[in-house]
Structure formats: structure tokens, C-alpha cells
N, C-alpha and C positions, 0 to 999 in steps of 0.2 A: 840874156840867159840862152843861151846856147845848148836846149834840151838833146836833141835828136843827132847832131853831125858827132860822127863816134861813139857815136852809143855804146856804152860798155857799162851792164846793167851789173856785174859784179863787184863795180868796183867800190858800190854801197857798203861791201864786209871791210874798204880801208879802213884800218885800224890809224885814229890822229894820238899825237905825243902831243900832248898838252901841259906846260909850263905857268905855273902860277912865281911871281919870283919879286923882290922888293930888293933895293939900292940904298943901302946906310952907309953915308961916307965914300961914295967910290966902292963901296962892297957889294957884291952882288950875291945875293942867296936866293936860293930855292926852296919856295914855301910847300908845296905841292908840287905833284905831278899826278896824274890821269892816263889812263889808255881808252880811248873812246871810239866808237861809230858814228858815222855823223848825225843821225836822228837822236843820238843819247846828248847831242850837241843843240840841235835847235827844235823849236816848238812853236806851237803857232802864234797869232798875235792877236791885238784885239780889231785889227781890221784884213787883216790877210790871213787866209789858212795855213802860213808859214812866213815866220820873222825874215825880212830880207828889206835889202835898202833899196828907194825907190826914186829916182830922180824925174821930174820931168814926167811922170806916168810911165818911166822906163826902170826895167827892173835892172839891177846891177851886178848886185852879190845879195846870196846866203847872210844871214845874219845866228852868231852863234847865243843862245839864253846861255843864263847865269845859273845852270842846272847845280852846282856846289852852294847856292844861296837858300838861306832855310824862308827867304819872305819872296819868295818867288812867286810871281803868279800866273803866267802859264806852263804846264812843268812839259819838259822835255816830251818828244812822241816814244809812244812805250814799246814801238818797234817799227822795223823797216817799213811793213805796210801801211803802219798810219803814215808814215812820211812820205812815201810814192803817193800815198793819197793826197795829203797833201800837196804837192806840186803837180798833180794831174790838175785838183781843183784850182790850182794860180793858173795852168795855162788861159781855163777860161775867162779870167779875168783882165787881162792883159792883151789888149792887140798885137802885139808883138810878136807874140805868142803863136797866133790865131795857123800858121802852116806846121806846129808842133804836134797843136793838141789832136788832131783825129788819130781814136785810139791811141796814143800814148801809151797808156797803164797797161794795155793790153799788150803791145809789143814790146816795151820793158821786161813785163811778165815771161813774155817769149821767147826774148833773148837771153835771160837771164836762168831760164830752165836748159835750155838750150849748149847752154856755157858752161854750166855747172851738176843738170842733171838733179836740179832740187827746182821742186814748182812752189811759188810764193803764193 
């Protein structure tokens, strides 16, 4: 995970196109779609403070919840700051990690006021 090189703390307002879509016959249709931000995408887990795949004790990728499912159990984060909280809390957990996390959350914060002129 590559927190810090380019830090470009706005770019959490990315707006994702999300496709839900099934295959009858060579048919391809469109069940849904979504317009999401990425925290309205993932949630935490029951062993990490944010769903992500983990190989080897190495973190890899973001993992998206099944936030359209009504038997869901942990429900999406209910806005950008629980999710920077969230990955504030995985830096510490992670060695990998460990030249990320001083201050993090707090220069995210920074830059991100900074960019845009709105303090989180």
C-alpha cells in the first residue's frame, strides 16, 4: 500500500461507476448501477479496521463490502473520516507500513484542507 508517495488527499470525493450485470446466453444485461465514494464501498472487518487482502502479512489491495446486500455484516463506513480512520489504524498494524504512519491522519488532514479549503 502505497499511502504517502502522491498524496493527493482529495481524491477520496472520486466518484466510482459501479456495475452490477449477469450473462443469459451470450446476453449481457445490466442489473444495477451505483455512483459511490470509496468509504460508501468498504468497511471494516472482523480482524482489520478496513476489509483488504493480505498476503504473506503484506497488504495488497482495498477490499470492496457487499454494501447492496441486506445480510451484511459489517456495513459500509458512514463517511470519509471513519475511513481515514481506518487506514490510519492499519498503518499500525502492518510493518510495511511503519515509514507511513507518523502522523498520517494528520497530514492528509493538511493537505487535504489545504487543496480544497474544507477541513475534515
Amino acid at each position: 500500500m502505497n499511502f504517502a508517495r502522491g498524496l493527493i488527499p482529495e481524491r477520496i470525493e472520486a466518484d466510482y461507476l459501479i456495475f452490477s450485470y449477469k450473462m443469459v446466453d451470450a446476453e449481457l444485461s445490466i442489473d444495477n448501477i451505483w455512483l459511490k465514494k470509496v468509504w460508501e464501498i468498504t468497511s471494516p472487518s472482523g480482524q482489520d479496521p478496513i476489509k483488504m487482502q493480505v498476503k504473506r502479512n503484506q497488504v495488497y489491495n482495498l477490499r470492496p463490502c457487499t454494501w447492496y446486500s441486506k445480510r451484511l455484516k459489517y456495513q459500509p463506513f458512514a463517511n470519509k473520516i471513519d475511513f481515514l480512520n481506518a487506514i490510519s489504524s492499519t498503518l499500525d498494524l502492518y510493518p510495511q507500513c511503519d515509514r507511513y504512519k507518523e502522523n498520517w491522519l494528520k497530514k492528509v488532514k493538511s493537505k487535504y484542507h489545504k487543496n480544497t479549503g474544507v477541513k475534515l
